[in-house]
N, CA, C and O atoms as CSV, one atom per row, in Angstrom:
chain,resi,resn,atom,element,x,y,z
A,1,UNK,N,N,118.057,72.675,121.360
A,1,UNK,CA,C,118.175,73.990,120.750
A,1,UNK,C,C,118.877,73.845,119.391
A,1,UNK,O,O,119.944,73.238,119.309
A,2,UNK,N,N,118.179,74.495,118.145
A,2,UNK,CA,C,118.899,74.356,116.977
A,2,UNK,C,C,120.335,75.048,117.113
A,2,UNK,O,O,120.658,75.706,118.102
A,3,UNK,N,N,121.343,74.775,115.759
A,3,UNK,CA,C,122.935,74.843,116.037
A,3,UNK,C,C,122.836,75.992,115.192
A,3,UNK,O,O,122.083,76.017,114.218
A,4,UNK,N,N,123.655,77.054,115.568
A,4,UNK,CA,C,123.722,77.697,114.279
A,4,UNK,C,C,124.615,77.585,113.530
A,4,UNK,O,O,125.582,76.899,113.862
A,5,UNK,N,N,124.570,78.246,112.239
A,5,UNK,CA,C,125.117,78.222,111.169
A,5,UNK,C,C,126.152,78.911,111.075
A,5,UNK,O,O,126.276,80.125,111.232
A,6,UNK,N,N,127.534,77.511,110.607
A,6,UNK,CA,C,128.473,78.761,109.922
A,6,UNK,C,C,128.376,79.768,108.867
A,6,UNK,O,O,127.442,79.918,108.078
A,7,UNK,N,N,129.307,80.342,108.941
A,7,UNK,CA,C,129.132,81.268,107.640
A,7,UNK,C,C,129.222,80.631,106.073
A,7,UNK,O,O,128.762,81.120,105.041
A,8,UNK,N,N,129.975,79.367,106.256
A,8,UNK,CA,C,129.669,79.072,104.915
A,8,UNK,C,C,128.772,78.086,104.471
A,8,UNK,O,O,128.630,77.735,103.300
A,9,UNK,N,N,128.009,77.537,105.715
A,9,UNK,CA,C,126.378,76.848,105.365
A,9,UNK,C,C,125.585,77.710,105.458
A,9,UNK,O,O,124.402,77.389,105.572
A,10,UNK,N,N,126.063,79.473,105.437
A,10,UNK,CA,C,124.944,80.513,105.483
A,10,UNK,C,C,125.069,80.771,103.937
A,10,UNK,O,O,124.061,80.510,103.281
A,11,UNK,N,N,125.864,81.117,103.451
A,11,UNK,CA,C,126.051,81.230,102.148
A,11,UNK,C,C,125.829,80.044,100.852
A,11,UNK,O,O,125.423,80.184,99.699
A,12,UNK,N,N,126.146,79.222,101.375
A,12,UNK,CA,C,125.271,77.594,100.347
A,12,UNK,C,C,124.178,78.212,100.367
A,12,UNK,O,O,123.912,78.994,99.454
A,13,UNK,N,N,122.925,77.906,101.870
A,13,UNK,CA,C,122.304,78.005,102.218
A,13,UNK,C,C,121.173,79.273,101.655
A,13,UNK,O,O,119.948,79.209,101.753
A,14,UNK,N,N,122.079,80.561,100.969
A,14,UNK,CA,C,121.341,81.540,100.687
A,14,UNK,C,C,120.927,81.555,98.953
A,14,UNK,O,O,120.092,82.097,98.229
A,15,UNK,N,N,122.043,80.629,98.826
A,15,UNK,CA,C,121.570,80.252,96.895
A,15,UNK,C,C,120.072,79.454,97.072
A,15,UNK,O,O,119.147,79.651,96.284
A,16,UNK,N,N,119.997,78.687,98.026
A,16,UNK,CA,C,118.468,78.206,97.833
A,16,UNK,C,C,117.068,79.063,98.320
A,16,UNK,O,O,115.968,78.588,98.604
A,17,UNK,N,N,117.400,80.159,98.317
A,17,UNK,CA,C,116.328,81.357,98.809
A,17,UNK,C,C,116.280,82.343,98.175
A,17,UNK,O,O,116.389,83.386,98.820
A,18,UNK,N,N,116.076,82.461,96.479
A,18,UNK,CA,C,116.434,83.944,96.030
A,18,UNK,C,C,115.168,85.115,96.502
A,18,UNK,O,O,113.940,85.187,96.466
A,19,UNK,N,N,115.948,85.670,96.802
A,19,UNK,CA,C,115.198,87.426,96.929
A,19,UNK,C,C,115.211,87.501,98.271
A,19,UNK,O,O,114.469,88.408,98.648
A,20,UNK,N,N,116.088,86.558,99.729
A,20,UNK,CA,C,116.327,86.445,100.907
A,20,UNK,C,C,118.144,87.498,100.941
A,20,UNK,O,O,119.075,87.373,100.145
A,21,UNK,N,N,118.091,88.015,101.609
A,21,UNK,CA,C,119.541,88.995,101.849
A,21,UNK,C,C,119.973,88.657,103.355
A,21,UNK,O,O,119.319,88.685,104.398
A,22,UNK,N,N,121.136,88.372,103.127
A,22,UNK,CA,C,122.042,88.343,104.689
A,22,UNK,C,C,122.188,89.525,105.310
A,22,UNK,O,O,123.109,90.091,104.722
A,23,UNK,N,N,121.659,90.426,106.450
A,23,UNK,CA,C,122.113,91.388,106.958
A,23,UNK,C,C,122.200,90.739,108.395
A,23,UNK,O,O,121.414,89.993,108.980
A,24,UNK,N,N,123.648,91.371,108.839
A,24,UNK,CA,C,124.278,90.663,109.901
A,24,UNK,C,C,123.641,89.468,110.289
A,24,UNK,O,O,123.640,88.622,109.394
A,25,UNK,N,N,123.016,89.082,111.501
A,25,UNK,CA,C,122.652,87.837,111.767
A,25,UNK,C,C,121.366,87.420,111.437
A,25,UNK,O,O,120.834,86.708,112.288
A,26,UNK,N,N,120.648,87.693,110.326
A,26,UNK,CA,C,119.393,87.406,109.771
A,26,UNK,C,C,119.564,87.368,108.643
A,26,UNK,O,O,120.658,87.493,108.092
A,27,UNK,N,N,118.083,87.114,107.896
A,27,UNK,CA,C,117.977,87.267,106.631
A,27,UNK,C,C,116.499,87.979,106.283
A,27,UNK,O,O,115.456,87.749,106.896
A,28,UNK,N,N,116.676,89.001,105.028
A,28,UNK,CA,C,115.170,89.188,105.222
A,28,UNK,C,C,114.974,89.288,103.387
A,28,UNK,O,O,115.793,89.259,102.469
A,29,UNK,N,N,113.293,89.430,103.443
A,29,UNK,CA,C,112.967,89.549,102.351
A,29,UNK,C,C,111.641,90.780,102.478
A,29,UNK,O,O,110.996,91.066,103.487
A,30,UNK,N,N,111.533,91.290,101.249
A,30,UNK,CA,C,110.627,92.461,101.053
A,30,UNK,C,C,109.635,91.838,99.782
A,30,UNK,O,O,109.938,91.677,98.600
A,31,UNK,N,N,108.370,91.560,100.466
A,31,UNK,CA,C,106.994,91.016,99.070
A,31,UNK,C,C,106.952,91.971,98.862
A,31,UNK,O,O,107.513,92.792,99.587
A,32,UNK,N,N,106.127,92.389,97.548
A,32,UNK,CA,C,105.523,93.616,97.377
A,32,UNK,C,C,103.989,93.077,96.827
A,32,UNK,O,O,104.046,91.914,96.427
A,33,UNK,N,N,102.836,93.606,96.745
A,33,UNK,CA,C,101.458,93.117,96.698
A,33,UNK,C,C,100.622,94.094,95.577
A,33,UNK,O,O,101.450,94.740,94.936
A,34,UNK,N,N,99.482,94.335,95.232
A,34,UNK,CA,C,98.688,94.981,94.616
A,34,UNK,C,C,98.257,95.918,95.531
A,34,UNK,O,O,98.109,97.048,95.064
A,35,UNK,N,N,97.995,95.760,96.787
A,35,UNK,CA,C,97.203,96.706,97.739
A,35,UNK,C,C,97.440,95.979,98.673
A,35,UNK,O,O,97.734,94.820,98.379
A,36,UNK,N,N,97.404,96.411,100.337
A,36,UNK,CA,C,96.809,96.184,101.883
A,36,UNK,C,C,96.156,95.021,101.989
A,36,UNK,O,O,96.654,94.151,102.703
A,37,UNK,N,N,95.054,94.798,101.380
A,37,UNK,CA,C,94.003,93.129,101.289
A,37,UNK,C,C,95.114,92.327,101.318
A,37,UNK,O,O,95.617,91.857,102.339
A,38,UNK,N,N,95.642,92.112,99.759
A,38,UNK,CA,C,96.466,90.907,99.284
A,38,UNK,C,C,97.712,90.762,100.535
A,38,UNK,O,O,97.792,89.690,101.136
A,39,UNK,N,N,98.805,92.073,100.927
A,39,UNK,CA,C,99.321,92.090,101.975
A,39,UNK,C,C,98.785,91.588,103.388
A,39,UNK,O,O,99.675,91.000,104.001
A,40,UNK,N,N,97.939,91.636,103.868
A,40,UNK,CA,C,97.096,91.246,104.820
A,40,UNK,C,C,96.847,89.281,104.733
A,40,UNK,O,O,96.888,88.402,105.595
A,41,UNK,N,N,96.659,89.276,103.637
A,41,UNK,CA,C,96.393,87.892,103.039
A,41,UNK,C,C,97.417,87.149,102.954
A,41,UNK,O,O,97.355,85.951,103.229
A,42,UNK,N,N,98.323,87.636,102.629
A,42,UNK,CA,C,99.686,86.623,102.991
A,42,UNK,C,C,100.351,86.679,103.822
A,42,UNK,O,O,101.408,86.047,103.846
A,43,UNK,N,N,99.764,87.826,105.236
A,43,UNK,CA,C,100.741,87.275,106.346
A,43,UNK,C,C,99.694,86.498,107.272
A,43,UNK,O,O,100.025,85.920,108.307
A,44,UNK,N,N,98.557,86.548,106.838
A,44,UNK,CA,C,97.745,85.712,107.492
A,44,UNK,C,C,97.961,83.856,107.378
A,44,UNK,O,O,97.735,83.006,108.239
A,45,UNK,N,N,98.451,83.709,106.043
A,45,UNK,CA,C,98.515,82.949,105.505
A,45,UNK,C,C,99.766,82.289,106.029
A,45,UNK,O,O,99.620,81.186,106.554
A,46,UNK,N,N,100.999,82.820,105.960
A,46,UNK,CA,C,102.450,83.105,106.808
A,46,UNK,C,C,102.025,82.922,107.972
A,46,UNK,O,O,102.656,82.060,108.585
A,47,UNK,N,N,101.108,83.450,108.577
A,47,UNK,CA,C,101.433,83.377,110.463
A,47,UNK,C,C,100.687,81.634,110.387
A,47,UNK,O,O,101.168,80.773,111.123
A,48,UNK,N,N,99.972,81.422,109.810
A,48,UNK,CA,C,99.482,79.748,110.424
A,48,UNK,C,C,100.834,78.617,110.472
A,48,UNK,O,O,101.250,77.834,111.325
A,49,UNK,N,N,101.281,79.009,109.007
A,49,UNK,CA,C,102.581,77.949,108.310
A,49,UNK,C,C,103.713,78.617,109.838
A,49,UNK,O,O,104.609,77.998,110.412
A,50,UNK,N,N,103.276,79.850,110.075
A,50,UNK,CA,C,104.650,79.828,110.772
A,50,UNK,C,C,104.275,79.117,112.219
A,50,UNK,O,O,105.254,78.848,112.915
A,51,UNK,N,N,103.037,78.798,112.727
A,51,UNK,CA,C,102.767,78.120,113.811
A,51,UNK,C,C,102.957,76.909,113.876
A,51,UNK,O,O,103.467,76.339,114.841
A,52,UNK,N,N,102.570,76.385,112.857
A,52,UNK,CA,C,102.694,75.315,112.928
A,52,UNK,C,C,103.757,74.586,112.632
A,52,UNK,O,O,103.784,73.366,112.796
A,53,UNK,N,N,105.171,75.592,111.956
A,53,UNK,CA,C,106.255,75.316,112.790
A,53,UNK,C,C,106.721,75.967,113.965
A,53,UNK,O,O,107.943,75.966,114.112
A,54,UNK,N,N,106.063,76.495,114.792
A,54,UNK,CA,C,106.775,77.022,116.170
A,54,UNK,C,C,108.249,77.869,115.626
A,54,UNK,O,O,109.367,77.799,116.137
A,55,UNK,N,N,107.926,78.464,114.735
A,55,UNK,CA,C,109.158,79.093,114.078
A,55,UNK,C,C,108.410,80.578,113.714
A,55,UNK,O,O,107.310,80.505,113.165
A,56,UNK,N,N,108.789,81.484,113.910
A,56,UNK,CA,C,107.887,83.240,113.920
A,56,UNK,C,C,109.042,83.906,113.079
A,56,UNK,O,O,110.205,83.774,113.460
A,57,UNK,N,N,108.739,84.620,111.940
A,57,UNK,CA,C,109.422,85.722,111.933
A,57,UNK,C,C,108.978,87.022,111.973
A,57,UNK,O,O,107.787,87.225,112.212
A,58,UNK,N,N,110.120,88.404,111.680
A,58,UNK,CA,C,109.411,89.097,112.720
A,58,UNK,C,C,108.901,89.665,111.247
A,58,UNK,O,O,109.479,89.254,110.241
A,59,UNK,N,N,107.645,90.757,111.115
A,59,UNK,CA,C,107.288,91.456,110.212
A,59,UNK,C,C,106.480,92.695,110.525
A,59,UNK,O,O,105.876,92.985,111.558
A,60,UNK,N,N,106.647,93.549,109.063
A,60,UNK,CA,C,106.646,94.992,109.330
A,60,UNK,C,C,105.981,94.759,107.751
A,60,UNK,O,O,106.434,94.281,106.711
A,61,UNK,N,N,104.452,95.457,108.210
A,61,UNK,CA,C,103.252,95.757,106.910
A,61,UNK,C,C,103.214,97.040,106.709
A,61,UNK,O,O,102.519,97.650,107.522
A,62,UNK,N,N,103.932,97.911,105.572
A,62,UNK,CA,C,103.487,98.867,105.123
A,62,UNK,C,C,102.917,98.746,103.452
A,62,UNK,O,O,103.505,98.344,102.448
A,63,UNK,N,N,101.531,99.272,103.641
A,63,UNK,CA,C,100.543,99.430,102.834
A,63,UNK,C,C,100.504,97.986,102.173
A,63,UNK,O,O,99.748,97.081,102.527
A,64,UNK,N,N,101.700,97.902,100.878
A,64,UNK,CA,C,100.978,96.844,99.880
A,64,UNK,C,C,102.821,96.341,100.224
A,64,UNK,O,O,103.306,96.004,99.143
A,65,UNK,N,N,103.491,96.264,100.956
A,65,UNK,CA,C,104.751,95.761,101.131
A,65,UNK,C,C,104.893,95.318,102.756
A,65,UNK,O,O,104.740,95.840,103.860
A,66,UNK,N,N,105.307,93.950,102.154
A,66,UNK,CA,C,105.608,92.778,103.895
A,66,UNK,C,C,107.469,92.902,103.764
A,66,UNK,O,O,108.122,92.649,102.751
A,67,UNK,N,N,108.066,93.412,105.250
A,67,UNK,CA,C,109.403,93.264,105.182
A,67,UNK,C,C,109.297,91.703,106.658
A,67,UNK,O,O,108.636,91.536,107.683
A,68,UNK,N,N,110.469,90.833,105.835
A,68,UNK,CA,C,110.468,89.363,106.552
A,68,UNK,C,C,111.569,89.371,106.869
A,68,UNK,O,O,112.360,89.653,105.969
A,69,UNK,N,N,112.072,89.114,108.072
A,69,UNK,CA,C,113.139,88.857,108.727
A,69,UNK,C,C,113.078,87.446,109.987
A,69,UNK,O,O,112.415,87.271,111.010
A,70,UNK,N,N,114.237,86.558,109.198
A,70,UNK,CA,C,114.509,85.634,110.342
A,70,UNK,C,C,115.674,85.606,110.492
A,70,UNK,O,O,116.612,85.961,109.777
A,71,UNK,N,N,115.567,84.899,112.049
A,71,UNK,CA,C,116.693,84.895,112.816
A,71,UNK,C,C,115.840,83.715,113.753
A,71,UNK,O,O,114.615,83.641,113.852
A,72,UNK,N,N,116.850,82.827,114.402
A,72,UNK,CA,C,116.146,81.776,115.492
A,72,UNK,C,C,117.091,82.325,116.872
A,72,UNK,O,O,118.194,81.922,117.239
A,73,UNK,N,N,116.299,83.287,117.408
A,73,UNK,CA,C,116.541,84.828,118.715
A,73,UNK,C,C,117.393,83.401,119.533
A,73,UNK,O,O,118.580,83.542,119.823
A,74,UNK,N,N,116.778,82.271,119.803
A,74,UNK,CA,C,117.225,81.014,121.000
A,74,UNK,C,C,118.501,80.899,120.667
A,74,UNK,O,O,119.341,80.795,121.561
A,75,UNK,N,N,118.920,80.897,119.141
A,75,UNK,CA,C,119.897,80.484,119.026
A,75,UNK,C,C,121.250,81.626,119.033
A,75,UNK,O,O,122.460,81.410,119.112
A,76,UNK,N,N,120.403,83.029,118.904
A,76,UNK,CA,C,121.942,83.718,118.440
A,76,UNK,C,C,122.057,84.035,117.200
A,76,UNK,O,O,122.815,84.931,116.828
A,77,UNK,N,N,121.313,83.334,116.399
A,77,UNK,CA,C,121.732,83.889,114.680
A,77,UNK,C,C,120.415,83.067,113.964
A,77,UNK,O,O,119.231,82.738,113.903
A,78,UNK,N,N,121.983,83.071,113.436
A,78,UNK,CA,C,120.845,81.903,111.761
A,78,UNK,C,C,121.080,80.343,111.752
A,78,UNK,O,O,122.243,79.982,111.571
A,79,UNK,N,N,120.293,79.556,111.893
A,79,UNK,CA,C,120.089,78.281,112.082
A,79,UNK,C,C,119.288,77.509,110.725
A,79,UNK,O,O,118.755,78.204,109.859
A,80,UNK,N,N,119.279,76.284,110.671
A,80,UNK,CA,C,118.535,75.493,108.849
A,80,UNK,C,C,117.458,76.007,109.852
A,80,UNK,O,O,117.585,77.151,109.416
A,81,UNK,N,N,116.451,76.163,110.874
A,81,UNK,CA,C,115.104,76.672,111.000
A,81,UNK,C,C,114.662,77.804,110.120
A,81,UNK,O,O,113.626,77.713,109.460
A,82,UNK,N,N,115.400,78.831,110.098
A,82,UNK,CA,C,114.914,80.024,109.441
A,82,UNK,C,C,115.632,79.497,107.662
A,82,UNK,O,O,115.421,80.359,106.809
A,83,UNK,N,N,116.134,78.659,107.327
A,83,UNK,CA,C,116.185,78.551,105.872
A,83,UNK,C,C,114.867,77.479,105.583
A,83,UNK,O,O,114.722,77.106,104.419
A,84,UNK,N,N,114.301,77.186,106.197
A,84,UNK,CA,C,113.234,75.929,105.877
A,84,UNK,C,C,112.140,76.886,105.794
A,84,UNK,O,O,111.316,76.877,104.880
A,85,UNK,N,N,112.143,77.620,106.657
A,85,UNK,CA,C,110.979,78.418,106.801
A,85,UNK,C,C,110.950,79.858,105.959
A,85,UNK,O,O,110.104,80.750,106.022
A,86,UNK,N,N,112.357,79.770,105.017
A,86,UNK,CA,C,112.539,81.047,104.170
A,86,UNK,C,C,111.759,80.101,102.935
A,86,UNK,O,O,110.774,80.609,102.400
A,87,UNK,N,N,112.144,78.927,102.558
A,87,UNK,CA,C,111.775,78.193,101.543
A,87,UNK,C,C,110.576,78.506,101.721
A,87,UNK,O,O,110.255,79.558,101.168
A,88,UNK,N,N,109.609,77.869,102.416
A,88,UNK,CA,C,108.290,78.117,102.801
A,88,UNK,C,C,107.381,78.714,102.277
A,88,UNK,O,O,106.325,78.331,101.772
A,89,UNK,N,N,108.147,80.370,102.514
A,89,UNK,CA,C,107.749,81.098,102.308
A,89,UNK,C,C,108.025,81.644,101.128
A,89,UNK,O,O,107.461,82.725,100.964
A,90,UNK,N,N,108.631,81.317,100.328
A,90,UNK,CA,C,109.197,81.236,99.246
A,90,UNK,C,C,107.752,80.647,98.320
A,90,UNK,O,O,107.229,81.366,97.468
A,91,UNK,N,N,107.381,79.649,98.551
A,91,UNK,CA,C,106.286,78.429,97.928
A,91,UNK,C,C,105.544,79.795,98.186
A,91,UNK,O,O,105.715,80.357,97.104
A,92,UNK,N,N,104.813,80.676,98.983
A,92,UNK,CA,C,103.762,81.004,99.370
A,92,UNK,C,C,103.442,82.158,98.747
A,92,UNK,O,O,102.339,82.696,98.648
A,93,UNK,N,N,104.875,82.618,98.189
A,93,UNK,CA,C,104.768,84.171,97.586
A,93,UNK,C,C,104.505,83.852,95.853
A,93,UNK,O,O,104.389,84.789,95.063
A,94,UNK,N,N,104.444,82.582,95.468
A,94,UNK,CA,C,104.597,82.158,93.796
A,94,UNK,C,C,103.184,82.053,93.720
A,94,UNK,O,O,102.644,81.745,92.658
């Protein structure tokens, strides 16, 4: 089971994720898109990368805006799983 994170390898940890926010034991981020398609298109795109790390976060599609929130639920908080997979996703939104 991954370890979680102190608070101050959460905070290193959040300089390498800009536009990721700490709210209590997660982190989330808000894309914003042209329209529904393109939204649609990048969580499609998101759910494979996220399988194929066995790592899910949770998400909420309204219209042309994806809200991203991780947390590793096994662990209790925030773990380097959900910062690897914030990076990730990071690559995917450029």
């Amino acid at each position: 089971m991954p370890q979680l994170l102190i608070p101050e390898a959460v905070r290193t940890l959040l300089t390498e994720v800009p536009s990721w926010k700490l709210i209590g034991d997660r982190i989330e981020r808000v894309v914003g898109f042209d329209g529904f398609p393109q939204a649609i298109e990048f969580v499609n795109r998101l759910a494979a990368l996220a399988e194929e790390r066995n790592h899910h976060p949770d998400i909420d599609i309204r219209w042309n805006k994806v809200r991203l929130v991780l947390s590793t639920h096994s662990a209790g908080g925030l773990t380097e799983k959900d910062f690897t997979l914030a990076r990730k996703i990071n690559q995917l939104v450029q």
